[in-house]
Phi, psi and omega in degrees: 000336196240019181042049168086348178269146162243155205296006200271313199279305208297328165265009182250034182166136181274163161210152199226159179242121184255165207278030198245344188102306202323113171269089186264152205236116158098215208287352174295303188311301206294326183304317188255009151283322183247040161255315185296355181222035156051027143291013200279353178275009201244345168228020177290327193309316172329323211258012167254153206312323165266344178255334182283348155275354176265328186297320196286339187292305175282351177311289195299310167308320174301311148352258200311324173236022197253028160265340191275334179304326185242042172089358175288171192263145206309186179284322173283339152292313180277348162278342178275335162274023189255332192283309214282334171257345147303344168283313188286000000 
């Protein structure tokens, strides 16, 4: 249903599914959600060769902290609480 994403991967990394199944991850989704809505110049930079591993670098630190930048509960916790109400 999900190509396979669990929700454990789907909150520590954004990911877009595209209508071809091709799953794409981090800075790639934003590059190509704001080509489809012809916005595509505003992350064309991301994708040159010197800017584009630093963007995917911070991307991924943002990932990895950005429940605790915003008060949310860690990652191991909201997965265990997504187990526990799927069970009820």
């Amino acid at each position: 249903l999900y190509q396979d994403i669990s929700y454990r991967d789907a909150m520590g990394q954004i990911h877009a599914i595209k209508a071809s199944g091709e799953v794409l991850k981090d800075v790639r989704v934003f590059q190509e959600a704001y080509r489809l809505v012809g916005l595509g110049w505003i992350y064309a930079p991301t994708s040159l060769p010197l800017l584009g591993p630093l963007v995917n670098e911070f991307y991924r630190f943002w990932a990895k902290s950005r429940l605790f930048f915003t008060g949310r509960p860690p990652l191991e916790q909201l997965c265990k609480s997504r187990e526990l109400d799927e069970k009820s």
